[in-house]
Each structure stands twice: as C-alpha cells, then as structure tokens.
C-alpha positions in Angstrom: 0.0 0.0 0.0 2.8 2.5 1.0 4.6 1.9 -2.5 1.1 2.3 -4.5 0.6 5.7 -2.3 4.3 7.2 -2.9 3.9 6.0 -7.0 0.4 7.9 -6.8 2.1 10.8 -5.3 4.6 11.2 -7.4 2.4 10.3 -10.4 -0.7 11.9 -10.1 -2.0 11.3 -13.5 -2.2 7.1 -12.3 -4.3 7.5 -9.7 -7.9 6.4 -10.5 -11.0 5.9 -8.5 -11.2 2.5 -7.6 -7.5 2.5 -6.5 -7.4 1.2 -2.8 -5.6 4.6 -1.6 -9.1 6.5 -2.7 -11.3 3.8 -1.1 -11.9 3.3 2.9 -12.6 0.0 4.0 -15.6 -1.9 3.8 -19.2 -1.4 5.4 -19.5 -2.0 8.8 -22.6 -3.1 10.8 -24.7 -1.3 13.1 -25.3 -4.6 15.2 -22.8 -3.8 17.6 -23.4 -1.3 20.6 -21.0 1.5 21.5 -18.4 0.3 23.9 -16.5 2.6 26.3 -12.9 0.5 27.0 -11.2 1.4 30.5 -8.0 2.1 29.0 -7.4 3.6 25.7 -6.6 1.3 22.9 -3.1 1.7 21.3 -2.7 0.1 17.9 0.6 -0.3 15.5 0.1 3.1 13.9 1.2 0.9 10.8 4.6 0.4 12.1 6.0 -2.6 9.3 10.0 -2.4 10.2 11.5 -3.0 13.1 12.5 1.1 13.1 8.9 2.0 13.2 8.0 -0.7 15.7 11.1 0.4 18.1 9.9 4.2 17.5 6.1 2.7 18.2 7.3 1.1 21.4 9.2 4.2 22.5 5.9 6.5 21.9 3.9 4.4 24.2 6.3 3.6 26.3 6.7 7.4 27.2 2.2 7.7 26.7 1.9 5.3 29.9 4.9 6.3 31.6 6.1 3.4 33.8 2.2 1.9 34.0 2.3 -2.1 34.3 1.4 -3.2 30.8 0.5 -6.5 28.4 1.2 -6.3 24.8 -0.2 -8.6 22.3 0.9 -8.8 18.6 0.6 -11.7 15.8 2.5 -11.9 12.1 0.1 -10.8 9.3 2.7 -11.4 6.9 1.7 -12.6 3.2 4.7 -15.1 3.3 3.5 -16.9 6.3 2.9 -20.8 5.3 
C-alpha cells in the first residue's frame, strides 16, 4: 500500500477511482453497541520495520509512563505458510 501511495504521489496522473488509496474499507454493521474501554486502545500506527515498531514502542512507552502493561501482537505477513 505505501509503495502504491508514494507511486500515486509522485504520479498523479495514475491514480484512478477504484485504486485502494481512494477507497476506505468496507461497510460496517450497526449490530454492535457503542463500547466505552477502560484504557485507551493503542494500535501499531502501521509500524511494518522494526524502526517503526522500536519508534512505536518508545511513543507508548513514554504515553503510559512506567504503567504495568501487556502487549499482544501476531504476524500478518503474506509469506507466512
């Protein structure tokens, strides 16, 4: 996705409608109530190298400021068996 976003910005003439950088994701359903979590929800922020990750980790890190924590992550990776 990053590499289709930088070759639409620095071709804007390629960039077309149904291209996946102009569309949000899918519908969602209103079956679900509203759901106020205790503690705020931290996600990636679309870290993909370990730089972004470590810089990721630091951010929060300094967000909850010595707060007992649990982190959770899995591999989404496309060249997983």
């Amino acid at each position: 996705m990053r590499e289709l976003e930088a070759i639409e910005e620095r071709s804007p003439e390629l960039r077309t409608p149904d291209s996946p950088t102009q569309k949000v994701g899918g519908s969602y359903s209103n079956d679900f109530a509203e759901v106020t979590h205790l503690e705020r929800l931290l996600s990636l922020d679309n870290a993909f190298t370990d730089e972004e990750l470590d810089g990721w980790a630091e951010r929060v890190g300094k967000e909850l400021a010595g707060r007992a924590t649990t982190s959770c992550a899995s591999s989404r990776s496309t060249a997983w068996p």
